[in-house]
N, C-alpha and C positions, 0 to 999 in steps of 0.2 A: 578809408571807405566807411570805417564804423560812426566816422560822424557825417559824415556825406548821408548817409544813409537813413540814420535814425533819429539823428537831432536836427541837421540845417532843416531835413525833406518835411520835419514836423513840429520847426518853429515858429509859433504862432507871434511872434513881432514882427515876422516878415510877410509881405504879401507874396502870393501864390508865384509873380511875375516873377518878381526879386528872388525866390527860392530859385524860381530854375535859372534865372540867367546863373546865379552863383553856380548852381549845379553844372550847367554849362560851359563855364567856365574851368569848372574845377577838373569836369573829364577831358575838358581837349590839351588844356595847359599843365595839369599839376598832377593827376592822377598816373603814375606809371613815371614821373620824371624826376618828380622831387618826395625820396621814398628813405629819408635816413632813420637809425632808429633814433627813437624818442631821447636813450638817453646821449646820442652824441650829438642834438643838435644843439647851435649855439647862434648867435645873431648872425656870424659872418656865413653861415650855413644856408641861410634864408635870403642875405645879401648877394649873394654868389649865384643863386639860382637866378632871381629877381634881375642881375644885369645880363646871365645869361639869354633871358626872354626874349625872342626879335618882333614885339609884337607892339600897339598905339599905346597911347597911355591910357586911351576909357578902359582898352583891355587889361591892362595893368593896374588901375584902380581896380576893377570885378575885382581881378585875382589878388588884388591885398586887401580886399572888403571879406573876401570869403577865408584868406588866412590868418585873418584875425579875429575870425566868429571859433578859427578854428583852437586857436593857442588861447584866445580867453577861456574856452570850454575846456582844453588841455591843465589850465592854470587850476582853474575851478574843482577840478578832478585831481588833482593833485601828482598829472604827469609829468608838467614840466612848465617853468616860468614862461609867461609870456612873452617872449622874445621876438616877437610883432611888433612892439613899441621902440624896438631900439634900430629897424630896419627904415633905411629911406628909399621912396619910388626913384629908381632910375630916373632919367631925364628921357622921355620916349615922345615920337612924333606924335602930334596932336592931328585929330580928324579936323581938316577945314569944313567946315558947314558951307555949302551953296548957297547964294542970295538967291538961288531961284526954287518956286515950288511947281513940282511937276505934276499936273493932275490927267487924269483918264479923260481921255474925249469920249463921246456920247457912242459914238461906235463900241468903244472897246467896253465902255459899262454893259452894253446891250448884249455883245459877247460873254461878257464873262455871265452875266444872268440865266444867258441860254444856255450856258454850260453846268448852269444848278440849278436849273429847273425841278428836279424831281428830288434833290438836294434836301435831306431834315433840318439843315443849320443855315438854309438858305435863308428865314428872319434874322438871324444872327448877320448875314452880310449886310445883310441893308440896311441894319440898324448901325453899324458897326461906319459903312458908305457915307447915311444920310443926316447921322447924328455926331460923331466922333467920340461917342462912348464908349467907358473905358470897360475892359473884359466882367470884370466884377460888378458894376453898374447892370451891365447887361442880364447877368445871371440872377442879380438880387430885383428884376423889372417883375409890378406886377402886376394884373390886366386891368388893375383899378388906377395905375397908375399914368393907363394911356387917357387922357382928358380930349374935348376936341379940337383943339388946337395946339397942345402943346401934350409933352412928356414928362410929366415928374419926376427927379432922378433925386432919392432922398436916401439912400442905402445902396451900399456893395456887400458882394459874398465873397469872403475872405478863408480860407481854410476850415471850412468845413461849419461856420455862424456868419450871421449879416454885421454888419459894421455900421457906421458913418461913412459918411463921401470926403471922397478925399479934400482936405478944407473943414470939413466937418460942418458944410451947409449944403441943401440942399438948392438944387437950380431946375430950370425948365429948360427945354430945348422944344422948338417948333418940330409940327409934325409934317415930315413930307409927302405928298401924293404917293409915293410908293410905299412909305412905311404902312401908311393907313390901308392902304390896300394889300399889303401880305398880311397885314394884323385880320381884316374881315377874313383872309381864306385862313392862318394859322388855326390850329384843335384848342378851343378851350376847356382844359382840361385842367377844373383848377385853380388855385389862386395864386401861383407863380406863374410865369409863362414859360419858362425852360426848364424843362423836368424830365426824369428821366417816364419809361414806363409804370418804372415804382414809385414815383412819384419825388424821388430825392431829386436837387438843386444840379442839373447839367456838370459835368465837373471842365476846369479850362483845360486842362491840358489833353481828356480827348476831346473837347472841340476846337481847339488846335491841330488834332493830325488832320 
């Protein structure tokens, strides 16, 4: 928990996403299951849980991504060898990916709008609908960066500072008749667009709940 908690939740090599999937990971699958003490673990320890899992294998990558940020930082500290390196992923079913994409018909867009209508993070969906930018993009947009025909997306907010884009180039994306229009009615307040009242940078994960 101590390192769930205090290192993954506030490492800045990770992005904000990646923290929590790991985190999410860590509470459904590892937290309360695989709990030996530190000095009796050994690789077949971590091997034995790992084929215990009945779960895909993206899930089983998370879970050996985040047990191995955990036994480095074990290593580092001087609890115990990194015993991550000597574990192999089980053989676990692979997600097939669909040839097909499923998109919202015009109806169900119209629904879902009238359903956040009076909604604060309601620019947040339509940006999110009509651009396919990524959360941190979103949060790092500034109102000089809507031009008229297009959106300049040159920076993400990453853990608490702005970044580079992911690539580390900046791109345009066109703007759509609805973006433009919740941007005239959004409050400009400011030279970021998503802010809190205090004016700090929207945080993701509550404009996730």
């Amino acid at each position: 928990d101590y390192y769930a908690e205090n290192v993954l939740s506030v490492n800045s090599s990770y992005t904000q996403n990646t923290i929590d999937k790991y985190l999410y990971h860590y509470n459904r699958f590892v937290r309360g299951k695989f709990n030996p003490l530190v000095s009796e673990i050994k690789p077949m320890t971590i091997q034995k849980f790992y084929n215990s899992l009945d779960v895909t294998y993206s899930t089983m990558n998370a879970i050996h991504k985040f047990m191995r940020g955990f036994f480095k930082w074990a290593e580092q500290n001087s609890y115990c060898p990194d015993f991550s390196r000597s574990v192999l992923l089980p053989d676990k079913p692979r997600n097939k990916k669909s040839n097909y994409i499923i998109t919202w018909s015009d109806e169900e867009i119209k629904t879902m709008f009238d359903a956040i209508e009076k909604c604060n993070l309601r620019f947040i969906v339509v940006l999110a609908l009509y651009t396919g930018m990524r959360m941190g993009e979103v949060q790092g947009l500034k109102f000089s960066d809507f031009r008229d025909d297009y959106i300049l997306i040159e920076r993400q907010y990453q853990n608490g500072s702005f970044v580079p884009t992911k690539g580390k180039e900046s791109r345009v994306v066109p703007i759509h008749d609805a973006v433009r229009r919740e941007l005239e009615r959004y409050p400009h307040n400011g030279e970021y667009v998503f802010t809190t009242h205090n004016g700090n940078i929207m945080d993701a994960r509550n404009i996730r709940r």
